[in-house]
C-alpha positions in Angstrom: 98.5 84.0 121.8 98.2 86.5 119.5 99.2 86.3 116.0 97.8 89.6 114.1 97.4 93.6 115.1 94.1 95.2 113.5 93.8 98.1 112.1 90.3 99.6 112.0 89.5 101.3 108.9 86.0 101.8 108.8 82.9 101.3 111.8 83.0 100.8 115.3 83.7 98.6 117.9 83.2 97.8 121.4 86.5 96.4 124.0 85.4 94.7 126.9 87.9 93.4 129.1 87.1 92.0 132.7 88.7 91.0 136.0 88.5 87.4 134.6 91.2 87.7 131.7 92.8 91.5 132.1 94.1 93.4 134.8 91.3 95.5 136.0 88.9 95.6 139.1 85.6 95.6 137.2 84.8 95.5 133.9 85.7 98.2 131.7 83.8 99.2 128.4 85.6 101.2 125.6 84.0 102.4 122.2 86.8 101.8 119.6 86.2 104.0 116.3 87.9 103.7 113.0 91.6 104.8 112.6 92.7 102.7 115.8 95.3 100.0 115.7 94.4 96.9 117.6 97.0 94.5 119.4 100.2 96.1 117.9 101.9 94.4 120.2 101.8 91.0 118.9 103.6 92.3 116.2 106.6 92.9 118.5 106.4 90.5 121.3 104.4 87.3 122.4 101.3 88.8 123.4 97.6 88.0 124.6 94.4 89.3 124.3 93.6 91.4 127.4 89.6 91.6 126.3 87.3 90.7 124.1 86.1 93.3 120.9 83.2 93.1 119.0 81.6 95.4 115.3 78.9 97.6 116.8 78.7 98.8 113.7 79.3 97.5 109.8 83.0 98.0 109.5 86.3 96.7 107.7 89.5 95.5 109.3 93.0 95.5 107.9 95.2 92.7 109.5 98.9 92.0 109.9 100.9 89.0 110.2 103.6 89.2 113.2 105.1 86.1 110.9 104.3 87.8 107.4 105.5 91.4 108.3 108.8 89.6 109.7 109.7 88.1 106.6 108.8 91.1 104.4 110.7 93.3 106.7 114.0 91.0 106.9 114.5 91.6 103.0 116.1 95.2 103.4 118.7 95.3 105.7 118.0 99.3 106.8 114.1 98.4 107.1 115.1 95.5 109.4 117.7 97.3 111.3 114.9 100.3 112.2 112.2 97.7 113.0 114.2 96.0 115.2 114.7 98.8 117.1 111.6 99.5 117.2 110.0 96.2 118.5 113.2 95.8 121.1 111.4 99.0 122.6 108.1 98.6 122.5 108.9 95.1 123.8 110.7 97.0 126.5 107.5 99.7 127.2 105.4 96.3 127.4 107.6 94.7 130.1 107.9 98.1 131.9 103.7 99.1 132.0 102.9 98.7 135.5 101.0 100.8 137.6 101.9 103.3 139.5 104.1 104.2 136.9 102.3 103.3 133.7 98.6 101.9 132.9 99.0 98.3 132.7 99.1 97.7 128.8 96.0 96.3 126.8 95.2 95.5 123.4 94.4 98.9 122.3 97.0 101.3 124.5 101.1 100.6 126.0 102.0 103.2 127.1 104.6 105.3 125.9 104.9 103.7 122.2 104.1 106.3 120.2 106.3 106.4 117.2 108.3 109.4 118.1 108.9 107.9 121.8 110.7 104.9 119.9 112.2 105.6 116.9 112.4 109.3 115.7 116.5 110.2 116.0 117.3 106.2 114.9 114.8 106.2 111.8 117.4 109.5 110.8 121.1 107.8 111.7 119.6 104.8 109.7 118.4 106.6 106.7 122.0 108.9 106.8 124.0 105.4 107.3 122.1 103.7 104.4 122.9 106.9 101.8 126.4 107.2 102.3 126.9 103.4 102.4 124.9 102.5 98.9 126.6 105.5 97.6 123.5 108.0 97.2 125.7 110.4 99.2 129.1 111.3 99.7 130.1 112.7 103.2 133.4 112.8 104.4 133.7 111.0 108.3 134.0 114.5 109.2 131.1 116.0 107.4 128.8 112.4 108.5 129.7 112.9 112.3 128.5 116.3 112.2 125.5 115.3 110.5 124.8 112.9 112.9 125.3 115.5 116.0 123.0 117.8 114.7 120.3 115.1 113.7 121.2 113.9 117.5 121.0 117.8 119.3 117.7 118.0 117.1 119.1 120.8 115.0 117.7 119.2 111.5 115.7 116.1 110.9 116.5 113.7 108.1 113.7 112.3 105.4 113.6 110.9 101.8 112.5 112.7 99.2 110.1 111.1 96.4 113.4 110.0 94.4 114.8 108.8 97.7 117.6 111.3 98.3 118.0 112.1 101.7 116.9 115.5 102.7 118.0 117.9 105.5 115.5 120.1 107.0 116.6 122.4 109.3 114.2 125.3 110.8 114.8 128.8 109.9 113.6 132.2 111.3 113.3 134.8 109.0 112.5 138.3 110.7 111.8 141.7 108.8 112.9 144.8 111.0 110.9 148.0 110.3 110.8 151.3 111.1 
């Protein structure tokens, strides 16, 4: 079982995985460059290595925990609320990759768990909930259900500033008529 994802910072790599240990018909040969994350989903679920990599090149990993990034995560309560969201979906993508529908999942792809695909509207309601509960911002119910329509229509998006104040970014048009 796995117990770490890898991120690849610097060099190359090489993933192998065959009909032995992985889900393929033959064996399959991928060249893996820096700025890929490896076995993310060990973070999130009980996962195992669908193929074997190995440094083509000089090169520097960056690993994570699953057991460290759990108890670092569990000491703020909005952190832990939006990571597990997170991991109850990719878990869900995991369990759901099956041809025809989806490539079965592999060490360095699920399908379907990019960032935006699991979290984006949450990662806003939590950051809105956690401002006007610690008191960074006061909403009426009124004015915080109507913030959270619009964040949920997609008419604005939700972020922290620097000073982490919550900002509302909305897009605007600006036209110039002319004669």
């Amino acid at each position: 079982i796995a117990h770490y994802a890898y991120y690849i910072s610097e060099g190359c790599f090489e993933y192998v995985q065959s009909p032995m240990f992985a889900m393929v018909d033959e064996e399959i040969t991928k060249n893996v460059a820096h700025g890929v994350w490896v076995c993310e989903a060990a973070l999130w679920c009980e996962w195992r290595h669908a193929g074997d990599m190995r440094a083509t090149t000089s090169c520097k990993l960056l690993s994570i925990s699953a057991s460290a990034l759990s108890d670092v995560v569990h000491k703020n309560a909005a952190i832990e609320s939006t990571m597990l969201t997170y991991a109850r979906r990719f878990h869900e993508r995991v369990t759901l990759s099956i041809p025809p529908h989806a490539p079965w999942p592999n060490d360095l792809h699920v399908a379907y768990t990019e960032t935006s695909d699991l979290l984006s509207k949450d990662v806003e309601l939590n950051l809105l909930d956690a401002a006007v509960s610690s008191g960074k911002l006061e909403l009426s119910q009124d004015q915080q259900l109507m913030l959270q329509n619009e964040v949920n229509q997609g008419m604005c998006c939700l972020q922290c500033d620097d000073q982490e104040n919550l900002v509302r970014i909305v897009a605007l048009v600006a036209l110039q008529i002319k004669r």
